[in-house]
N, C-alpha and C positions, 0 to 999 in steps of 0.2 A: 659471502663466500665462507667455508665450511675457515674454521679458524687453523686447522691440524693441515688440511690438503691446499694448497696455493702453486698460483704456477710461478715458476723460478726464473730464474734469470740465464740459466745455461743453456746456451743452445742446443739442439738434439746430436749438431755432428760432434762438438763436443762431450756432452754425457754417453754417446753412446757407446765412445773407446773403455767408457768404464764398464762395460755391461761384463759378465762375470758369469760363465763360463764362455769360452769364443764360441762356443755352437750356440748360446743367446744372444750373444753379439750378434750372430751373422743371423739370425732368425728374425731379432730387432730392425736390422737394417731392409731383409727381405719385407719385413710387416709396414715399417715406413713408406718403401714403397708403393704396396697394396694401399694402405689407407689414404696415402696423397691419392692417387690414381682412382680411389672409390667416392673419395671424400670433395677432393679438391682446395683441403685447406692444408698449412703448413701443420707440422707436430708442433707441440709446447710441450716442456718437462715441468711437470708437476711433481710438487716432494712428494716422495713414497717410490721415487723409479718408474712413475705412470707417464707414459707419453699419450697427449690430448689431441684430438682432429676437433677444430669448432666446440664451441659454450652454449649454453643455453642459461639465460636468468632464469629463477624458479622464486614463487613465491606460494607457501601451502595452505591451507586453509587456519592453521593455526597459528598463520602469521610470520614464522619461518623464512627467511627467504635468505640466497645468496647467486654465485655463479658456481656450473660444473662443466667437468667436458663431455661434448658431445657424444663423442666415441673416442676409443683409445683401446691402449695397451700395456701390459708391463710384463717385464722378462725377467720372471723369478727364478731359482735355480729347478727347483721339482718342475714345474708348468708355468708355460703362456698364459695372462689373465688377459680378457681380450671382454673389453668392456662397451657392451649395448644398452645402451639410456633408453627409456627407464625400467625397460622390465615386462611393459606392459602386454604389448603382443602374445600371440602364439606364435613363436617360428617352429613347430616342429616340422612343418615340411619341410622348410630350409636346412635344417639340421640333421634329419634324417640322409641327406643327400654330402653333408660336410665332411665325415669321417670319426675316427675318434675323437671322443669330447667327452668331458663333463660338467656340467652347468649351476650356475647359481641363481639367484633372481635378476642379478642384471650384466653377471661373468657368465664368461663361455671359459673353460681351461682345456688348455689341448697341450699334450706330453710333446710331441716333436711336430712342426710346423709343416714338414713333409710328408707327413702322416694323414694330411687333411685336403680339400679338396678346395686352391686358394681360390677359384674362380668363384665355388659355392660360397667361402669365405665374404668375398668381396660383394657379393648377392648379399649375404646378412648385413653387413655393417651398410648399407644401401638401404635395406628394408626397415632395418635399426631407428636410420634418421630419418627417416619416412615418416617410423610410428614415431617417434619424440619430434616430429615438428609439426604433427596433430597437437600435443602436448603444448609447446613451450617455442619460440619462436627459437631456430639456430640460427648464429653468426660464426664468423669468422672468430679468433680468439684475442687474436690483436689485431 
């Protein structure tokens, strides 16, 4: 497991009263939802303010190996980081269909949660773990 990112011991209903400003709060709890209901697993908080649906072990050609989360999210103050393992796909048809975004190699960022299209939403993080369990086998996280 990465040494810096681990998952914590706080529960998500707990951490979430901390989330900062209440409109990521309530976006945070909105996204809990969607992911249990896409996902099927519980959240875990992992440090960094990243909430986790399901792990996957990885181990790389170079020998590398630990645990990551499946899917997740975090509610930063500027933007939503709304994280699809591992990168590899092409979602832009999905995305094209999502609303405002803007993208990393394995973040999606989106400025207001209402802004975006959650049912498309919930289609990615579906397709997400789809393409990363060609990859790497997901479980559950505890």
């Amino acid at each position: 497991m990465n040494q810096k990112t681990r998952i914590e011991d706080t529960p998500f209903e707990t951490w979430v009263r901390t989330v900062e400003p209440e409109r990521r709060r309530d976006e945070a709890i909105a996204l809990d939802a969607l992911f249990r209901k896409a996902t099927g697993f519980a959240p875990v908080v992992w440090t960094g303010g990243i909430v986790g649906y399901g792990a996957y072990d990885y181990t790389y050609a170079s020998g590398r190996s630990g645990t990551w989360m499946a899917t997740g999210f975090a509610p930063r103050k500027a933007k939503l980081s709304i994280y699809i393992m591992p990168g590899y796909a092409d979602f832009g048809p999905i995305l094209e269909r999502l609303g405002p975004h803007s993208k990393g190699k394995s973040c999606l960022y989106v400025t207001r949660l209402e802004r975006v299209d959650q049912d498309v939403l919930s289609e990615l993080i579906v397709a997400g773990l789809n393409d990363l369990g060609t990859y790497w086998p997901v479980r559950a996280t505890r």
